[in-house]
C-alpha atoms as a printed R data frame, in Angstrom:
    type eleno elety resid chain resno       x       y       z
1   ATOM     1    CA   UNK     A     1 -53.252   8.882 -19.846
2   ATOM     2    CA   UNK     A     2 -49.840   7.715 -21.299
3   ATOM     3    CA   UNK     A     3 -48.828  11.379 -19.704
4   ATOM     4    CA   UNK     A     4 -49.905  10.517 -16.774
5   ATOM     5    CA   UNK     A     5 -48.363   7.074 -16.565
6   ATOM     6    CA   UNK     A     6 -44.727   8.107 -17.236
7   ATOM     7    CA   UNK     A     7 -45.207  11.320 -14.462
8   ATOM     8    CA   UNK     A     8 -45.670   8.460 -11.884
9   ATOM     9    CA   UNK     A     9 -42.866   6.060 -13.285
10  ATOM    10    CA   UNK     A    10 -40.634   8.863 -13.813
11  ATOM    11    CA   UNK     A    11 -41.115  10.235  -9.953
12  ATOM    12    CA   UNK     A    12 -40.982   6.648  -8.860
13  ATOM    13    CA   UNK     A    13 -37.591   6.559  -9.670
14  ATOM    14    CA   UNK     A    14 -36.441   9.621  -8.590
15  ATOM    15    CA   UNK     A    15 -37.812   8.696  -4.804
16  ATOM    16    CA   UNK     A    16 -35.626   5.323  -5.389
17  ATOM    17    CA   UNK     A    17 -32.556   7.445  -6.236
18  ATOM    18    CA   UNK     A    18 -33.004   9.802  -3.339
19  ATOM    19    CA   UNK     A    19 -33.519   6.555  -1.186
20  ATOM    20    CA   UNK     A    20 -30.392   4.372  -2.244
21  ATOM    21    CA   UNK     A    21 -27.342   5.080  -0.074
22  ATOM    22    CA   UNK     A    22 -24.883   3.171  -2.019
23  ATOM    23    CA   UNK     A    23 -21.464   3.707  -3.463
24  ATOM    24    CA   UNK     A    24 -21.899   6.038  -6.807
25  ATOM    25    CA   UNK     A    25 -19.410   7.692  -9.549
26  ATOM    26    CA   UNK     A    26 -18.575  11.215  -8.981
27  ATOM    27    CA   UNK     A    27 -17.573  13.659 -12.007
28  ATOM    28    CA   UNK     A    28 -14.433  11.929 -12.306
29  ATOM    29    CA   UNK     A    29 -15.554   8.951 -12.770
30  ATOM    30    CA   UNK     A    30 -14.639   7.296  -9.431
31  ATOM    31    CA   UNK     A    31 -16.792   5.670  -6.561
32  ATOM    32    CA   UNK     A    32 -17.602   7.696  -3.457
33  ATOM    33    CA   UNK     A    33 -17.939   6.133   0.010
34  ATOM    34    CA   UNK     A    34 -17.119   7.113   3.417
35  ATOM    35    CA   UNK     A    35 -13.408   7.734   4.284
36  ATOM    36    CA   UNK     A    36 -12.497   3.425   4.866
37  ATOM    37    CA   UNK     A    37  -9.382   1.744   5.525
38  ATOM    38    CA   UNK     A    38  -8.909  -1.678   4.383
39  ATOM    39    CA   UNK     A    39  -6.833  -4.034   6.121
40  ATOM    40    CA   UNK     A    40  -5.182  -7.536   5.306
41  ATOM    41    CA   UNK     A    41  -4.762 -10.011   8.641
42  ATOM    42    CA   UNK     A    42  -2.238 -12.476   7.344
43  ATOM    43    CA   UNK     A    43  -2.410 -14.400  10.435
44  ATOM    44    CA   UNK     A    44  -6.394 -14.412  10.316
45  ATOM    45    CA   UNK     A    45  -6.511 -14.846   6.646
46  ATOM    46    CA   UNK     A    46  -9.082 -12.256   6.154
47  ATOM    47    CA   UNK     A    47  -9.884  -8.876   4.277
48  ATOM    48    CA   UNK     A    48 -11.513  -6.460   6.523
49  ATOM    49    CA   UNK     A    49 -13.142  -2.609   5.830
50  ATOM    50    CA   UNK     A    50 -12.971   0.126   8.494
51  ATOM    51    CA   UNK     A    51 -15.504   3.158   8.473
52  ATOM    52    CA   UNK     A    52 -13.006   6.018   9.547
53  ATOM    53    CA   UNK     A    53 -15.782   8.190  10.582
54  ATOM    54    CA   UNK     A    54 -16.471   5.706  13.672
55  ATOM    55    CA   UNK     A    55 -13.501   3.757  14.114
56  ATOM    56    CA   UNK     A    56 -15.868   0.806  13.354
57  ATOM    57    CA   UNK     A    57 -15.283  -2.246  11.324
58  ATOM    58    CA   UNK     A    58 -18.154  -2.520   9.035
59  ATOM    59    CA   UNK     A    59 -17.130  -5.790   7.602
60  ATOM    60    CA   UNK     A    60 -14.718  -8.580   7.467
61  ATOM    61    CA   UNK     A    61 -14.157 -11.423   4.613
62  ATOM    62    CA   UNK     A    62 -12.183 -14.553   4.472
63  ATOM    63    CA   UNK     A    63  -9.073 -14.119   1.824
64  ATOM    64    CA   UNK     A    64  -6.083 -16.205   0.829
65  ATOM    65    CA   UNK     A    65  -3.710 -17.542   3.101
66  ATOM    66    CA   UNK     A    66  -1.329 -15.146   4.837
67  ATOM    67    CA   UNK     A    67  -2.250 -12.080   3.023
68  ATOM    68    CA   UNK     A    68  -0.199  -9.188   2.619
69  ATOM    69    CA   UNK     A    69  -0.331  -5.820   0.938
70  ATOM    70    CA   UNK     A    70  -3.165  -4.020  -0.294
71  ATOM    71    CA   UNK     A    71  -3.706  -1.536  -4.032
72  ATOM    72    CA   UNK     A    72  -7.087   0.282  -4.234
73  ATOM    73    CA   UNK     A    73  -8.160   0.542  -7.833
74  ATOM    74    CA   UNK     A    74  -7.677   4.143  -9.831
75  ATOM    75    CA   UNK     A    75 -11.399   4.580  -9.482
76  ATOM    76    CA   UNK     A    76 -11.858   3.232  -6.036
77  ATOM    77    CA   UNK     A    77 -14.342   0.439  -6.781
78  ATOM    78    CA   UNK     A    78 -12.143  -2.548  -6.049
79  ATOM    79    CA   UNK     A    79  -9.157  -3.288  -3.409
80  ATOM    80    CA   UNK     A    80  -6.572  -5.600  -4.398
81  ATOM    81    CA   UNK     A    81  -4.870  -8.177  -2.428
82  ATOM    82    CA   UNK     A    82  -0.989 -10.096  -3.120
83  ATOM    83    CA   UNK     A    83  -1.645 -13.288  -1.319
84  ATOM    84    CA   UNK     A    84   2.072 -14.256   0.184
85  ATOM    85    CA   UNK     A    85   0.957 -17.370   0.781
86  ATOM    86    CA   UNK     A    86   0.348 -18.841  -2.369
87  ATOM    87    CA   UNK     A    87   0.261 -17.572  -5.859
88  ATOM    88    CA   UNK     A    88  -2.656 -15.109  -7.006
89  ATOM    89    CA   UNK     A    89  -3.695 -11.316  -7.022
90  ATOM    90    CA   UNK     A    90  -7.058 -11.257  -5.462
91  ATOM    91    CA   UNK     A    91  -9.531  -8.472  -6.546
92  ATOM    92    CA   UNK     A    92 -12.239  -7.744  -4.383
93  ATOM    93    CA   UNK     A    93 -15.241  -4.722  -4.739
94  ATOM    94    CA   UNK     A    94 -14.658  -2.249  -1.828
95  ATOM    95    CA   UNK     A    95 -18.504  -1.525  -1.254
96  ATOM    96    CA   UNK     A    96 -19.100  -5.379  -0.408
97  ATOM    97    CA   UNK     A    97 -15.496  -6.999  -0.169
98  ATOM    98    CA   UNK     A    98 -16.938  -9.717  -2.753
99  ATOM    99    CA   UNK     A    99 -13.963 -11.339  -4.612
100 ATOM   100    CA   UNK     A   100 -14.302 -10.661  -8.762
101 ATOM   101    CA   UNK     A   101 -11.211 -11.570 -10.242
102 ATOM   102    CA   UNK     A   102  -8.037 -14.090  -8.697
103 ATOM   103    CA   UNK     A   103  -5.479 -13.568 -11.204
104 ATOM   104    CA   UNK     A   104  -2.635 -16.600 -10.902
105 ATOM   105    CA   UNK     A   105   0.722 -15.430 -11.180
106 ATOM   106    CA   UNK     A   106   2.782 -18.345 -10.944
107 ATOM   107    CA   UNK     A   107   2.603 -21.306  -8.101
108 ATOM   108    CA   UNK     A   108   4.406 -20.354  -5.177
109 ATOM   109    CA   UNK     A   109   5.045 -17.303  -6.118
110 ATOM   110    CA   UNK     A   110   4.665 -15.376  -3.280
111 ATOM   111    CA   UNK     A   111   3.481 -12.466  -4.158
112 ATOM   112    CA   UNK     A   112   3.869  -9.485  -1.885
113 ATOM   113    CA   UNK     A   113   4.454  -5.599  -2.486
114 ATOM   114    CA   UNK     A   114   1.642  -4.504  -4.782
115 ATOM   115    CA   UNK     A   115   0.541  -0.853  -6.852
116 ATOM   116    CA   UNK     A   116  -2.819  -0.060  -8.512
117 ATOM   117    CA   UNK     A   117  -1.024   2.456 -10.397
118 ATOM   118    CA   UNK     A   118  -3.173   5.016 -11.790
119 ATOM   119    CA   UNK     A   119  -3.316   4.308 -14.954
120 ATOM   120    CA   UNK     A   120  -5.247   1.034 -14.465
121 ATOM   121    CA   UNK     A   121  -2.366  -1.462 -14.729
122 ATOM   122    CA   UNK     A   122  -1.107  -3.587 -11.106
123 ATOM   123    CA   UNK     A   123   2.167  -4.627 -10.734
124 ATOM   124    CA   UNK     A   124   3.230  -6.798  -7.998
125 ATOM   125    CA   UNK     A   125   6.642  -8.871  -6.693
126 ATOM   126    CA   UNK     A   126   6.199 -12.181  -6.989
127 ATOM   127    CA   UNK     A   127   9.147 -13.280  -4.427
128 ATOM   128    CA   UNK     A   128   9.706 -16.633  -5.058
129 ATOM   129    CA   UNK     A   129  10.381 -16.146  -8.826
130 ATOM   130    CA   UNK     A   130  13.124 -13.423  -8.237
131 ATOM   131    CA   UNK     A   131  10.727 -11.050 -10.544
132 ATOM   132    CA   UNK     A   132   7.568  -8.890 -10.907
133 ATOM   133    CA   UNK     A   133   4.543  -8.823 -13.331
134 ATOM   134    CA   UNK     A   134   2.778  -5.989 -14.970
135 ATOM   135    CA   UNK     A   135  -1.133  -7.084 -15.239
136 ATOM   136    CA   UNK     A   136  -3.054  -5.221 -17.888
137 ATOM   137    CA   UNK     A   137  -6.671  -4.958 -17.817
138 ATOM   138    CA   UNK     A   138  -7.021  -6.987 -14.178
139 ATOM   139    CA   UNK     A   139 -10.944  -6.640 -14.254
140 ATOM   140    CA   UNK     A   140 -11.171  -7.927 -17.689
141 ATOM   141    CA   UNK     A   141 -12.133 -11.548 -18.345
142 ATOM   142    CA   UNK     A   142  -8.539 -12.216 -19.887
143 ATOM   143    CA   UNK     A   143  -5.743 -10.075 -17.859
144 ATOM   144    CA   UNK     A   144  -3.224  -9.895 -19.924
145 ATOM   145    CA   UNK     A   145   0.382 -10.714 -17.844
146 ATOM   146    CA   UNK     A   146   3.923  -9.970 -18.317
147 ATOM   147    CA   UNK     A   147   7.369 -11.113 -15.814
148 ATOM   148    CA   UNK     A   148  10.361  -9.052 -15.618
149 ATOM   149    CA   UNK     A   149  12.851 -10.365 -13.579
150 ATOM   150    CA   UNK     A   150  15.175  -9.095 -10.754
151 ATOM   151    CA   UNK     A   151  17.321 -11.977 -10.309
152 ATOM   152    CA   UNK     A   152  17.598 -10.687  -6.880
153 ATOM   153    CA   UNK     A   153  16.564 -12.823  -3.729
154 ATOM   154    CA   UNK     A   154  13.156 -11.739  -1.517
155 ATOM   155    CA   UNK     A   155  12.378  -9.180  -4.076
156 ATOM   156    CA   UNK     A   156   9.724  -7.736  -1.462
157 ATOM   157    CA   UNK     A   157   8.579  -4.016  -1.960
158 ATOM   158    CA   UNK     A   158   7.516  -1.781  -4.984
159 ATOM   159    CA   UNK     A   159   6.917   1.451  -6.792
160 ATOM   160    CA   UNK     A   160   6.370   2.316 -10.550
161 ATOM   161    CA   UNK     A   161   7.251   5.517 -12.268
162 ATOM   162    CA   UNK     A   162   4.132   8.259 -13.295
163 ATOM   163    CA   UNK     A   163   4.466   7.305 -16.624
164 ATOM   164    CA   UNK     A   164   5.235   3.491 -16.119
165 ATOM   165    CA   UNK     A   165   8.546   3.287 -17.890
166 ATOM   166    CA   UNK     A   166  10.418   1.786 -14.613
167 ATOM   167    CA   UNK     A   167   9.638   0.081 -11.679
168 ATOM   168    CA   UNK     A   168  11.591  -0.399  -8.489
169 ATOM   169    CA   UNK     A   169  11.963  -3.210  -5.770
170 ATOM   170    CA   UNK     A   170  13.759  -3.679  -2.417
171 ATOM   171    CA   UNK     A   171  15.578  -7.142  -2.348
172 ATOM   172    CA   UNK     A   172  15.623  -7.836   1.312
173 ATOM   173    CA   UNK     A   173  17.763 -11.058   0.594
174 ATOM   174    CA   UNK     A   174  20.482 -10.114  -1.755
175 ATOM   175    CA   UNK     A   175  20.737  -6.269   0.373
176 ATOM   176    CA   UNK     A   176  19.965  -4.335  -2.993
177 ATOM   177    CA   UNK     A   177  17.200  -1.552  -4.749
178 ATOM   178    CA   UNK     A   178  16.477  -3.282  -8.457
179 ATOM   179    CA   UNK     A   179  15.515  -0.846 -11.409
180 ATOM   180    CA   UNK     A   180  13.206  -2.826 -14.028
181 ATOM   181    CA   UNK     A   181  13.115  -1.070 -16.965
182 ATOM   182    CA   UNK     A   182   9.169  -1.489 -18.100
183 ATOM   183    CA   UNK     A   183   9.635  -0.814 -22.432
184 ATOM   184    CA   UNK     A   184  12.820  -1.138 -23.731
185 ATOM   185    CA   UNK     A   185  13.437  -5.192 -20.897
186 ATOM   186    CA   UNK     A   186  16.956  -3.961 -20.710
187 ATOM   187    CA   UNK     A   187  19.062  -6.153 -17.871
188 ATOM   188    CA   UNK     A   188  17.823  -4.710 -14.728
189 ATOM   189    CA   UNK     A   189  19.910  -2.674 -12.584
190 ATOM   190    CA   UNK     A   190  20.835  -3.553  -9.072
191 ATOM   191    CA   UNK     A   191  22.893  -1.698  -6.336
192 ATOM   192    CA   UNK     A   192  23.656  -2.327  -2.413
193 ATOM   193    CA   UNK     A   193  21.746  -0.223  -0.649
194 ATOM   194    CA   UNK     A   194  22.856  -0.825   3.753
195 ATOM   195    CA   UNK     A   195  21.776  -3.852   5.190
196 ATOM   196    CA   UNK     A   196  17.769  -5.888   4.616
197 ATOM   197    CA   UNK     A   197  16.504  -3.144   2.375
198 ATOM   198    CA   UNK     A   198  12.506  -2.914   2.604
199 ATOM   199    CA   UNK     A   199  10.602  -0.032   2.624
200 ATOM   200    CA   UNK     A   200  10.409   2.022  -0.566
201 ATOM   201    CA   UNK     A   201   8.715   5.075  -1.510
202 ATOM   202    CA   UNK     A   202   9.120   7.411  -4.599
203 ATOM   203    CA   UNK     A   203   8.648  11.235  -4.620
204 ATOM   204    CA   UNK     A   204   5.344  12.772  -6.087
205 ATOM   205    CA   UNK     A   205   7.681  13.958  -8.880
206 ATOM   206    CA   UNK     A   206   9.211  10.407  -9.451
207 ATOM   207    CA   UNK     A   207  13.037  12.054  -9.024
208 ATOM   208    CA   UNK     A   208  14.090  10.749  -5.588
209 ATOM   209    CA   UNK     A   209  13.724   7.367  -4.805
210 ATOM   210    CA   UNK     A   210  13.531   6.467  -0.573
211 ATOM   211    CA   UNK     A   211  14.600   3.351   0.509
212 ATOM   212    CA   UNK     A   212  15.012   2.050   4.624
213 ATOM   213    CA   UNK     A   213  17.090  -0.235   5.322
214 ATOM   214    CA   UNK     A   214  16.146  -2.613   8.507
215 ATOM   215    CA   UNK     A   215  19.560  -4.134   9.453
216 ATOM   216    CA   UNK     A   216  21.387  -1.007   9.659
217 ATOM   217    CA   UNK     A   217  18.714   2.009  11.293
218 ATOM   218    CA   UNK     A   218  18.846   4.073   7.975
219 ATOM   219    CA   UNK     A   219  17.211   5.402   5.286
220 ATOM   220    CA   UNK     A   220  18.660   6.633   2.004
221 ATOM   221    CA   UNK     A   221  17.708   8.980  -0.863
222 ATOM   222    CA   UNK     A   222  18.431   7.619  -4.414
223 ATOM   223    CA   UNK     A   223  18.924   9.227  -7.641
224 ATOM   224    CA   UNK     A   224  16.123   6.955  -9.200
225 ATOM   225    CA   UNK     A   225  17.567   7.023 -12.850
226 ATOM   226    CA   UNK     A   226  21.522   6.447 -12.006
227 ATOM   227    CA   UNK     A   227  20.843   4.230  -8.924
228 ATOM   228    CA   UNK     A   228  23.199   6.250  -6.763
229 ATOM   229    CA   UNK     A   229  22.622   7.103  -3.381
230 ATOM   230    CA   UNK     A   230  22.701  10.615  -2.300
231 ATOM   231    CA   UNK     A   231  21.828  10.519   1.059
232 ATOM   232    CA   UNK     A   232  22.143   8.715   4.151
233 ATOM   233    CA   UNK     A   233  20.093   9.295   7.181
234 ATOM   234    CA   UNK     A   234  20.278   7.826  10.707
235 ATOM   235    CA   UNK     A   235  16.658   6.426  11.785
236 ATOM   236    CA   UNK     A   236  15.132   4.933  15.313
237 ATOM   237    CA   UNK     A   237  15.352   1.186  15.477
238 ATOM   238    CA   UNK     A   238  14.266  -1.213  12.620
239 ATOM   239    CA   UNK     A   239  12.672   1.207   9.926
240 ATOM   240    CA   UNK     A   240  10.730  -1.483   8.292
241 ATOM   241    CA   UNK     A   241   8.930   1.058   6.026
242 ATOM   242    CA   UNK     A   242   9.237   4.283   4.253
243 ATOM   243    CA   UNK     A   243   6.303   6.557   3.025
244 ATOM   244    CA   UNK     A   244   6.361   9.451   1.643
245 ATOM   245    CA   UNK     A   245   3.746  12.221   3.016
246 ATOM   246    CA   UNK     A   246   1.822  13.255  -0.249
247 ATOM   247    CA   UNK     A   247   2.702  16.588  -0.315
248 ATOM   248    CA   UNK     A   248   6.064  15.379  -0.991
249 ATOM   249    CA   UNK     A   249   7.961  17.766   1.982
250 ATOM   250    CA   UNK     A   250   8.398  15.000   4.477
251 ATOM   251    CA   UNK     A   251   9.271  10.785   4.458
252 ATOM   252    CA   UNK     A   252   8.480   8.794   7.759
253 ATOM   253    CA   UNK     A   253   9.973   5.379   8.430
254 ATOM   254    CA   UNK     A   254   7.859   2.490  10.614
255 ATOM   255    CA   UNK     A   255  10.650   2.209  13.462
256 ATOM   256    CA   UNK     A   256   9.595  -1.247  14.960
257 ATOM   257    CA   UNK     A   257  11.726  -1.536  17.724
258 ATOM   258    CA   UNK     A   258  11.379   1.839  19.044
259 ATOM   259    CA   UNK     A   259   7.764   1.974  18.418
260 ATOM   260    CA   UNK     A   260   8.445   5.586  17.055
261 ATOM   261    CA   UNK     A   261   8.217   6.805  13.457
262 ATOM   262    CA   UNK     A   262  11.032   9.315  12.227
263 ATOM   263    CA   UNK     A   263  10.035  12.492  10.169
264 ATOM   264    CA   UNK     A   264  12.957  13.089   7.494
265 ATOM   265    CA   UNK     A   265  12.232  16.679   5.903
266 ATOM   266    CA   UNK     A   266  13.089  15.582   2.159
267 ATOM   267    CA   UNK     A   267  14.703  18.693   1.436
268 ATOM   268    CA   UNK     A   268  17.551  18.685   4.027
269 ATOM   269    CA   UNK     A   269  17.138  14.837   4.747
270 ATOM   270    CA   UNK     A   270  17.717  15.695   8.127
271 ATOM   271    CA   UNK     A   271  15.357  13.584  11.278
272 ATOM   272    CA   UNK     A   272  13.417  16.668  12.111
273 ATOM   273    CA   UNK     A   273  10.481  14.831  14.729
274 ATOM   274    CA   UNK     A   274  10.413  11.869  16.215
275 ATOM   275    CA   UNK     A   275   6.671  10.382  16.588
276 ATOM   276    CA   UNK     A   276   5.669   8.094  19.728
277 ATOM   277    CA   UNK     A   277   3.516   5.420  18.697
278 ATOM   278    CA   UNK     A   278   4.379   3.502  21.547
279 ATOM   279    CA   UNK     A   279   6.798   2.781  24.382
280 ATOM   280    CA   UNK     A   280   9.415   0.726  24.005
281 ATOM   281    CA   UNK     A   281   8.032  -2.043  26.112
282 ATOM   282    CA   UNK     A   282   4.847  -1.882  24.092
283 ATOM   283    CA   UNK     A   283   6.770  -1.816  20.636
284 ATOM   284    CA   UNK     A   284   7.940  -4.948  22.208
285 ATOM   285    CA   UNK     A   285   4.082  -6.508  21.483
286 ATOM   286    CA   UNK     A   286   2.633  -4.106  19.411
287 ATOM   287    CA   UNK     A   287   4.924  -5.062  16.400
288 ATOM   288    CA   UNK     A   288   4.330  -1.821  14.402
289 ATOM   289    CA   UNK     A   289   4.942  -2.583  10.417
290 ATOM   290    CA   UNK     A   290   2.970  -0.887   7.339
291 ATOM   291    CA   UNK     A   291   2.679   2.360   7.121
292 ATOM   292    CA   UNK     A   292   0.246   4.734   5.792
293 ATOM   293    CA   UNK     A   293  -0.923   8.333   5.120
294 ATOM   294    CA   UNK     A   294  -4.292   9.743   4.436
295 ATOM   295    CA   UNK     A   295  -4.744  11.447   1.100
296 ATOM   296    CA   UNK     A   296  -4.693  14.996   2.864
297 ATOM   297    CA   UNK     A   297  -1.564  13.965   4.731
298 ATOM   298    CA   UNK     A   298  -3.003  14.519   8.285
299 ATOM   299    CA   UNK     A   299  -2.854  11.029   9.218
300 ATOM   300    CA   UNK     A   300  -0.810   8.085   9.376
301 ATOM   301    CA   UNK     A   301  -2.168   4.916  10.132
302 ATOM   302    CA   UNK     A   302   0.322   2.731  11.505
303 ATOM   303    CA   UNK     A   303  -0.410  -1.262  11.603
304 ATOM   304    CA   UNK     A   304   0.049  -2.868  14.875
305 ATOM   305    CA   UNK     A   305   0.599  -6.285  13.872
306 ATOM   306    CA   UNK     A   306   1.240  -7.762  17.280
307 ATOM   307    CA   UNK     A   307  -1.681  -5.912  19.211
308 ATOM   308    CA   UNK     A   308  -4.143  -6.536  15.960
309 ATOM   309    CA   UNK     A   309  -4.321  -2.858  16.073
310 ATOM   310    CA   UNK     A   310  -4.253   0.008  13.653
311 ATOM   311    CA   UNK     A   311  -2.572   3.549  15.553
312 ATOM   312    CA   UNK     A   312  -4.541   6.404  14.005
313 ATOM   313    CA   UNK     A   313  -1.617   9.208  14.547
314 ATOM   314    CA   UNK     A   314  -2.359  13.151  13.973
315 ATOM   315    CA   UNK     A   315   0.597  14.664  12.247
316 ATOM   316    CA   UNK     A   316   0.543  18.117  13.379
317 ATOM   317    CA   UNK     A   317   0.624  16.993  17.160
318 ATOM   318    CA   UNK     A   318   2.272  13.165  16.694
319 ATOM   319    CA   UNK     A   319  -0.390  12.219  19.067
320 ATOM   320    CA   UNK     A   320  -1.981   8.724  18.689
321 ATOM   321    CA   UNK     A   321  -5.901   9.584  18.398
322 ATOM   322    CA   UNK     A   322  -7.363   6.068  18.277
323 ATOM   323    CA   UNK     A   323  -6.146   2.292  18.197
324 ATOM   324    CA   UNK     A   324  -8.930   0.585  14.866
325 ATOM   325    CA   UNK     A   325  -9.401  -2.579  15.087
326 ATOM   326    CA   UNK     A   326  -6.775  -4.445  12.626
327 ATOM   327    CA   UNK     A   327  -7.853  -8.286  12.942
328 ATOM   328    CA   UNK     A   328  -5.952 -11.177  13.766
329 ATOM   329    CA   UNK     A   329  -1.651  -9.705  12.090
330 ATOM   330    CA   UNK     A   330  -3.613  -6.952  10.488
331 ATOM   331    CA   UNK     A   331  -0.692  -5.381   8.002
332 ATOM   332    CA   UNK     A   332  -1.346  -4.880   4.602
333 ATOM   333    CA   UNK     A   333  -3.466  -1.902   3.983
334 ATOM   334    CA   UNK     A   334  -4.689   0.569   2.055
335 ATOM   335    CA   UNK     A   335  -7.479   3.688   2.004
336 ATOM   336    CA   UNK     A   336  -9.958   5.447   0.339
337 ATOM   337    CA   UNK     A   337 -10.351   9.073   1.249
């Protein structure tokens, strides 16, 4: 009888596996979902998901005010969000968008560029306080924080080495690229780099550093260690952002006034394509800003901020396949493949 009884529990609960469609950890560890984008509206204040397999939104939260970029977690179970307009790190699950953790990093900070970086640590610019913090353990009940500073002004974008020794920023207001060293808090390191530095990107073997430059059309290849440029390339209009395709062989910058992006080959740093997004009227509304590839580097998804669009571009044609919906200044975002 007792035989019997744990047959029909046991079966039981195999029928409510088979049944239960949610999120789940593969062999590695991390969650599996549907290929979704997540986007940050920092004029609508809101957090939204995107099922990529419809072009659908499947869901939309309130955040903090005027949020900015996005940092999916190492295992892909939680999305977090630098809220510009205030002073916290929001942490939110990607399966339901509920908000776990807000993690204060200073009042009126500003926080802005942010990286989940894959060993489990975020770091994010905190504008207002010329510096960035490292946040160990975010999920935990007690994150444990540490500031570095820049001592540069509007210290906006970011990237962190593999193995977390350094970090970089762009310093839109005082024109320079900041190294942070991450162990040894050595002074940081600061050079001129053209004119509004923004977008940043490092190289998927952390030796060339890519930086555009807004005020002067150009983008510019760093020796990451010595801070010295070694290459300067002409881009389309305003290249707001830089991002580097994951197989490392190309870098595209977000060319807002064109409404273009601009394909640098990384070996030659040579413009090799030139990618419509839209004309230059449209660019006009449109307002094109982040910029972001799909893990397989097929796509970019280009945010729209003007049109509250997302442009869903092929990169073996440069055609624009879809316009996703990006809510009210959709810009910060980020994906899971």
């Amino acid at each position: 009888m007792r035989r019997g009884r744990g047959w029909i529990v046991g079966a039981a609960l195999l029928v409510l596996a088979a049944c239960t469609p949610v999120e789940a950890p593969d062999r590695a560890g991390a969650a599996t979902m549907p290929p979704t984008l997540f986007v940050a509206a920092k004029r609508g204040n809101s957090l939204a998901k995107v099922d990529l397999a419809t072009g659908r939104q499947v869901l939309r939260v309130p955040s903090c005010a005027n949020p900015h970029e996005l940092a999916t977690s190492p295992d892909g179970r939680h999305v977090a969000l630098a809220c510009y307009g205030g002073w916290s790190v929001d942490i939110f699950r990607t399966d339901s968008l509920e908000k776990v953790v807000s993690i204060t990093v200073g009042r009126n900070a500003r926080p802005h560029g942010i990286v989940w970086h894959p060993g489990g640590t975020i770091y994010v610019t905190t504008e207002a306080r010329q510096s960035i913090f490292r946040i160990e353990h975010p999920l935990s009940e007690k994150p444990a924080l540490t500031e570095f500073a820049t001592a540069q002004q509007g210290s906006h974008m970011i990237v962190v080495a593999p193995d977390e020794s350094v970090a970089w920023t762009t310093d839109l207001g005082s024109r320079t690229v900041t190294r942070i060293d991450l162990v040894t808090r050595r002074a940081p390191l600061s050079v001129t780099v053209g004119e509004e530095p923004e977008g940043i990107s490092l190289s998927p073997d952390g030796e060339t550093l890519w930086v555009s430059a807004r005020g002067s059309n150009q983008a510019f290849a760093l020796d990451p260690h010595k801070m010295e440029v070694r290459e300067t390339v002409a881009t389309g209009r305003f290249p707001l952002r830089i991002a580097i395709r994951p197989q490392g062989d190309v870098a595209i910058t977000s060319d807002l006034q064109d409404g273009t992006l601009s394909v640098i080959d990384t070996a030659t740093a040579k413009v090799i394509r030139t990618i419509v997004v839209s004309s230059p009227a449209e660019a006009e509304t449109r307002f094109q800003v982040t910029i972001l590839w799909s893990a397989d580097g097929s796509r970019i998804y280009v945010a729209e901020t003007g049109s509250d669009t997302v442009a869903e571009v092929d990169y073996a044609t440069g055609k624009v396949l879809r316009r996703l919906p990006g809510g009210a200044g959709g810009d910060g975002m980020a994906i899971l493949p």
